[in-house]
KOLFIKOL-510652 format. One record per atom (N, C-alpha, C): residue in three letters; y, z negated, x. Coordinates in steps of 0.2 Angstrom, whole numbers, padded with zeros to 4 digits, always signed. Each point is the difference from the previous one (the first is absolute). Layout:
ALAYZX
...
***
This chain:
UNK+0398-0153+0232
UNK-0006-0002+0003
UNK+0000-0002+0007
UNK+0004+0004+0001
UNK+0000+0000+0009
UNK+0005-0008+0002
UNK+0005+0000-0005
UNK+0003-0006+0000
UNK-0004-0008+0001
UNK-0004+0000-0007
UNK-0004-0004-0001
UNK-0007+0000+0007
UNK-0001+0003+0005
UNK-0003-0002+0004
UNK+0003-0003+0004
UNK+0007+0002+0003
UNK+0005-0004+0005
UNK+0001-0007-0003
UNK-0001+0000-0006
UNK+0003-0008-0004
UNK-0005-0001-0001
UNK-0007+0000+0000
UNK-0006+0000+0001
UNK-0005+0000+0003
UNK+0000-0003+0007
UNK-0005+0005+0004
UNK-0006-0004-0002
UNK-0006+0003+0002
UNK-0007-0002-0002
UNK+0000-0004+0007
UNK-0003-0005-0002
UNK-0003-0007+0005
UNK-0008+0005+0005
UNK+0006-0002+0007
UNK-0007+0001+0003
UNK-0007-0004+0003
UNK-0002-0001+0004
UNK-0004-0006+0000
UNK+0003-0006+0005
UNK+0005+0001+0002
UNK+0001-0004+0005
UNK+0008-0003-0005
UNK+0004+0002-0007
UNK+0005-0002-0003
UNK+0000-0006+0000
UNK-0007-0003-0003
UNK+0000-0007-0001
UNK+0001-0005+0006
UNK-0003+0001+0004
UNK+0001-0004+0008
UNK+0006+0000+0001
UNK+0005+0007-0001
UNK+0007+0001+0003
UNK+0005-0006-0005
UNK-0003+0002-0007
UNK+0005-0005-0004
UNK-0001-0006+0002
UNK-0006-0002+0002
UNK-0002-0006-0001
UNK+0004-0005+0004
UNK-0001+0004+0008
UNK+0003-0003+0005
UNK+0006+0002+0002
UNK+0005+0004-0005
UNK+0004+0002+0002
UNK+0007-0003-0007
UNK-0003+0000-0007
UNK+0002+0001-0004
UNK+0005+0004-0002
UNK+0000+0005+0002
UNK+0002+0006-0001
UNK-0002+0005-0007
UNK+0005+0001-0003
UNK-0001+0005-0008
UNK-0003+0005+0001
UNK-0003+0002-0004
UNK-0009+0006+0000
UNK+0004+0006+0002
UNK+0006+0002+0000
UNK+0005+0006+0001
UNK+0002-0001+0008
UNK-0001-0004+0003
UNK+0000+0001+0007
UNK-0004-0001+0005
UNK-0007-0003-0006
UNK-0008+0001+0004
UNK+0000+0007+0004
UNK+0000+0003-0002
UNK-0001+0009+0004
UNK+0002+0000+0005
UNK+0009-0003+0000
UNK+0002+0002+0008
UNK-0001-0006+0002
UNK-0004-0006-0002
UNK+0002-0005+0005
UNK-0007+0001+0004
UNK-0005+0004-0003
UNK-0005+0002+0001
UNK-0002+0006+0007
UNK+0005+0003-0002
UNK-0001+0008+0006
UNK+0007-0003+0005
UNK+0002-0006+0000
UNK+0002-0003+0006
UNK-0005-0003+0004
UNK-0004-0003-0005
UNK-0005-0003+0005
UNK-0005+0005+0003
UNK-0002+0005-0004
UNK-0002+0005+0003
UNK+0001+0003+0008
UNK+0007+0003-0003
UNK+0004+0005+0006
UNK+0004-0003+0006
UNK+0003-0007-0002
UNK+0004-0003+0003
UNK-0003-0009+0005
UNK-0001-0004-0004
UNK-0006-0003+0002
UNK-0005-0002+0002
UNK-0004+0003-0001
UNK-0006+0000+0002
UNK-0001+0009+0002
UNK+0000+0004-0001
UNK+0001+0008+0002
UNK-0009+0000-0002
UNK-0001+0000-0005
UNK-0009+0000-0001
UNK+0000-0002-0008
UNK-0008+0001+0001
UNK+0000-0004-0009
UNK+0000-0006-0001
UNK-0002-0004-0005
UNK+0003-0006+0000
UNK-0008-0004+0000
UNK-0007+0005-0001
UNK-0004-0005-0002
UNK-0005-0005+0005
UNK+0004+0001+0007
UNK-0004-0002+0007
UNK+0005-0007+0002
UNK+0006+0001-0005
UNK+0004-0007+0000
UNK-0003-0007-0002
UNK-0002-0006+0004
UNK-0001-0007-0006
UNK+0007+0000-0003
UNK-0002-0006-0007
UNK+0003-0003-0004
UNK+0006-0001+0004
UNK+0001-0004+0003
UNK+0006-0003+0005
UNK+0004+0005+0004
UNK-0003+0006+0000
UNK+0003+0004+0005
UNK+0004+0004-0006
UNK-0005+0003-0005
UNK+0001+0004-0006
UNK+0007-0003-0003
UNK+0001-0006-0002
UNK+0007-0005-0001
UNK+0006+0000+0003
UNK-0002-0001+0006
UNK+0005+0002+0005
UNK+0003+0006+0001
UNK-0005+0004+0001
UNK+0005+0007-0003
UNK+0001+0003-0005
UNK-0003-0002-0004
UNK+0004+0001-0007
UNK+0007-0004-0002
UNK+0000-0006+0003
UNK+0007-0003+0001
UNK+0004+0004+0007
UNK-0001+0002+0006
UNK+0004+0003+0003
UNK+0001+0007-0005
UNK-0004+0003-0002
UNK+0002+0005-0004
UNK+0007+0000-0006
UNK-0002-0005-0002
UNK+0004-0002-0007
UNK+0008-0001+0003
UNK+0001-0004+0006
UNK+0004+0003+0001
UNK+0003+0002+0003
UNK-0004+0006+0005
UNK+0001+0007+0001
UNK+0006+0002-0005
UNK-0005+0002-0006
UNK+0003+0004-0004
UNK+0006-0004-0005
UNK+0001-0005+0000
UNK+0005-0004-0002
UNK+0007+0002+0003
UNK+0000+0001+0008
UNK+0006+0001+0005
UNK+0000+0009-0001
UNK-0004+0003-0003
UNK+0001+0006+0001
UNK+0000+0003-0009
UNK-0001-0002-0002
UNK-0002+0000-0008
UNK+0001+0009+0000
UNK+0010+0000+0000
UNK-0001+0008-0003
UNK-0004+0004+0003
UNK-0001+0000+0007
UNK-0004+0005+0003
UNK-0005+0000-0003
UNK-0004-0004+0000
UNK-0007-0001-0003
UNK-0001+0004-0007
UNK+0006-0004-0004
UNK-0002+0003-0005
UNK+0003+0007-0003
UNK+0002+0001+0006
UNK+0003+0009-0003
UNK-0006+0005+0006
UNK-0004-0005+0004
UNK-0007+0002+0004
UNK-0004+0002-0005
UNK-0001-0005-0005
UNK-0005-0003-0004
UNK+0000+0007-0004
UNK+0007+0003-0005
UNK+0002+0003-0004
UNK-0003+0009+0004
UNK+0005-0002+0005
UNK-0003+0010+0002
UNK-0006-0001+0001
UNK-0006-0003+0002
UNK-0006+0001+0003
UNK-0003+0000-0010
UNK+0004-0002-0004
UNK-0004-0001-0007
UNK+0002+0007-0001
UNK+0005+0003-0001
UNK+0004+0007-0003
UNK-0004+0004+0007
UNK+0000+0001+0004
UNK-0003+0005+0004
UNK-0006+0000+0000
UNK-0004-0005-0003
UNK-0009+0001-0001
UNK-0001+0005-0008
UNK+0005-0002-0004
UNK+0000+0002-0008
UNK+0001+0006+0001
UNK+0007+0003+0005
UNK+0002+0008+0001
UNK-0005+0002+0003
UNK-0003-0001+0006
UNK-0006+0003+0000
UNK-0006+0002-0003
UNK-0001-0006-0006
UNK-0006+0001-0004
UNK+0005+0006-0007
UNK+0008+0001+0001
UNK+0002+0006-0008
UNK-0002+0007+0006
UNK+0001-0001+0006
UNK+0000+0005+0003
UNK-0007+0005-0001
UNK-0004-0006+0002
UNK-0007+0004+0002
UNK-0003+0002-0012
UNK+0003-0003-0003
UNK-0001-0001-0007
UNK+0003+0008-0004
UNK+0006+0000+0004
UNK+0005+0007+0000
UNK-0005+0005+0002
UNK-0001+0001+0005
UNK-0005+0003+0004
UNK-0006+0004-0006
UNK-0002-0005-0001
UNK-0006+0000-0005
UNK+0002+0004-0007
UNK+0007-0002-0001
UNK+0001+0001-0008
UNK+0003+0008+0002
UNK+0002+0002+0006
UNK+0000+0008+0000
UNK-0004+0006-0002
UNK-0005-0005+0004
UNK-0006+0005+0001
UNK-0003+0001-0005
UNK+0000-0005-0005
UNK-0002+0001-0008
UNK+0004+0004-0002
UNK+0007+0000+0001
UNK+0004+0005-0004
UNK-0002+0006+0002
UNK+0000+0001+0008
UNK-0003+0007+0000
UNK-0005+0003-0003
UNK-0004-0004+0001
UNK-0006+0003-0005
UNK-0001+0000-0006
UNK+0005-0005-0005
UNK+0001+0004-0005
UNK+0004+0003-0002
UNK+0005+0003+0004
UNK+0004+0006+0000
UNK-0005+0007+0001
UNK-0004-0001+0007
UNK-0003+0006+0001
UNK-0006+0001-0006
UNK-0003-0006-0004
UNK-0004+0002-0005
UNK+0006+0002-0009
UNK+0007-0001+0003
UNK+0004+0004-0007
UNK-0002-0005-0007
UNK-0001-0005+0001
UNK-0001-0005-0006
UNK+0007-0005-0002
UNK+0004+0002-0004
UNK+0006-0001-0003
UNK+0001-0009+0001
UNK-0005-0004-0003
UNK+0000-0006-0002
UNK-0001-0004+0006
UNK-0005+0004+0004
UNK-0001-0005+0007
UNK+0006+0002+0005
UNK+0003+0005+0000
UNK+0004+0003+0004
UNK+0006-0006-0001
UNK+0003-0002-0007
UNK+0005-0005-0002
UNK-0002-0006+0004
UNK-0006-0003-0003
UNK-0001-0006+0002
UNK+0001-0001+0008
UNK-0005+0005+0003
UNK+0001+0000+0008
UNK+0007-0001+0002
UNK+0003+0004-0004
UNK+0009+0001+0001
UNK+0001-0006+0002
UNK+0001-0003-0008
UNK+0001-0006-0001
UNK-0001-0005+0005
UNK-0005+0000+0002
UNK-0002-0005+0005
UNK+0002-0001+0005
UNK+0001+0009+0002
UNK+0005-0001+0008
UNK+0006-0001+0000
UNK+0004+0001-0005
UNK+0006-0003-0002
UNK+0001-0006+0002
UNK-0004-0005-0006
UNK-0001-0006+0001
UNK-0001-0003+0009
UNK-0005+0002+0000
UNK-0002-0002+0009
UNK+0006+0001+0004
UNK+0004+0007+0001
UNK+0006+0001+0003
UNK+0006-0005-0002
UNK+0001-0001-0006
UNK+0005-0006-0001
UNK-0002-0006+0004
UNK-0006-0005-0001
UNK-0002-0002+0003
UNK-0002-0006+0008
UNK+0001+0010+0000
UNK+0001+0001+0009
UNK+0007-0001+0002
UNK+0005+0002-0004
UNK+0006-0001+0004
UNK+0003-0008-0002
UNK-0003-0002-0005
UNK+0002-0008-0001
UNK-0003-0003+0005
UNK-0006+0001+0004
UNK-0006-0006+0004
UNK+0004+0003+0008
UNK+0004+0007-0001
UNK+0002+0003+0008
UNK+0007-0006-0001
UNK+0005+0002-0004
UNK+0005-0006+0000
UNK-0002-0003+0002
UNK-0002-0007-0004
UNK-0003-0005+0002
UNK-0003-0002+0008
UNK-0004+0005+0002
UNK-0001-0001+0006
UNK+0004-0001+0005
UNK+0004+0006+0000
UNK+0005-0001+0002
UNK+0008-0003+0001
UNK+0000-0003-0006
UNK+0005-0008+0000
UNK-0002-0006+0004
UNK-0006-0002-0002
UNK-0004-0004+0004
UNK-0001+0001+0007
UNK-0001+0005+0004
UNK-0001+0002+0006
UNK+0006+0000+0003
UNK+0006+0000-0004
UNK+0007+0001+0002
UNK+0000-0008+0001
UNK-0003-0006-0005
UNK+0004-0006+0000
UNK-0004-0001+0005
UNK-0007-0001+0002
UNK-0004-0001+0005
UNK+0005+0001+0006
UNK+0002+0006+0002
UNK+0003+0002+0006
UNK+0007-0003+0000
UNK+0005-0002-0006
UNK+0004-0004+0000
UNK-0001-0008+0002
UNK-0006-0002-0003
UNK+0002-0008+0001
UNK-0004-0002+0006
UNK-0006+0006+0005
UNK+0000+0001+0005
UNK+0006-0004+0006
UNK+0004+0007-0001
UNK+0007-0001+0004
UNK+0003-0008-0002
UNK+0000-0001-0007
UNK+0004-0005-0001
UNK-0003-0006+0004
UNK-0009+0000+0001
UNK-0001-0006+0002
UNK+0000+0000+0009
UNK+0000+0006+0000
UNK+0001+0000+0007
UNK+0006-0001+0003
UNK+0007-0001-0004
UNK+0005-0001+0002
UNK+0005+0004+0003
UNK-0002+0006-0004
UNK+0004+0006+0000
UNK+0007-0002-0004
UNK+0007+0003+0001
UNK+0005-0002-0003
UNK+0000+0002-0007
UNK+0002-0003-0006
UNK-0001+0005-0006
UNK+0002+0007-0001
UNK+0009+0001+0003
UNK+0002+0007+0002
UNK-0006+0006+0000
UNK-0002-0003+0004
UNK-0008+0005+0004
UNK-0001+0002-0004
UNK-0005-0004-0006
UNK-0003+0002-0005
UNK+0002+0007-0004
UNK-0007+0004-0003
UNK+0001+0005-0004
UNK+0000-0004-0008
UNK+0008+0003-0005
UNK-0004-0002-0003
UNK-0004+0002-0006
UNK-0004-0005-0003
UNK-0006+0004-0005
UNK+0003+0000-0005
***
């Protein structure tokens, strides 16, 4: 599931403008988008005219063309670090039900609870990987773009 959001992402209100004037694939709307946010213009987008909105959607587009992997191992860890915070705080939850039915001694909820924290622990250590490669290739292609020697690099 979590696959099919990254190869997926849902259109936000501004996607169509960005492809329009950009023609740029629906998988690069998001980053071409939080360029124009954070880099670009440093603000939201809806106090931009039409002409203004275009132009930086196209200096965004390529922005991120010249820096692709950053962006999209940016795009990757801020995707994996919002999901591990949402098993995290999910973990959390599914404990304290096990406590409670351990402390109530009921056989069948006690498994299921089990079960669940199991599941969410697995979870967590796949979305921690993850985040974690990502943040490494962030900080790799960082360096690369800044014209650190490859030597230099750690690698992932």
């Amino acid at each position: 599931m979590l696959l099919n959001q990254l190869l997926n992402p849902k259109p936000s209100a501004y996607s169509s403008m960005i492809a329009e004037a950009t023609g740029a694939h629906r998988i690069e709307l998001p980053m071409i988008e939080r360029i124009m946010r954070e880099v670009i213009f440093h603000s939201t987008l809806d106090w931009q005219t039409r002409e203004q909105f275009d132009a930086g959607a196209i200096e965004a587009c390529q922005e991120y063309k010249a820096s692709d992997g950053f962006y999209n191992a940016e795009h990757n860890f801020t995707f994996y670090r919002f999901h591990l915070s949402k098993t995290d705080n999910k973990l959390t939850e599914a404990v304290i039900k096990l406590d409670r039915a351990t402390a109530k001694g009921v056989p069948g909820r006690i498994a299921k609870c089990q079960a669940d924290v199991e599941k969410l622990l697995e979870k967590k250590v796949i979305l921690s990987e993850k985040t974690e490669l990502y943040e490494r290739i962030m900080l790799q292609m960082s360096r690369l773009y800044a014209g650190e020697p490859l030597n230099q690099l750690e690698s992932v």
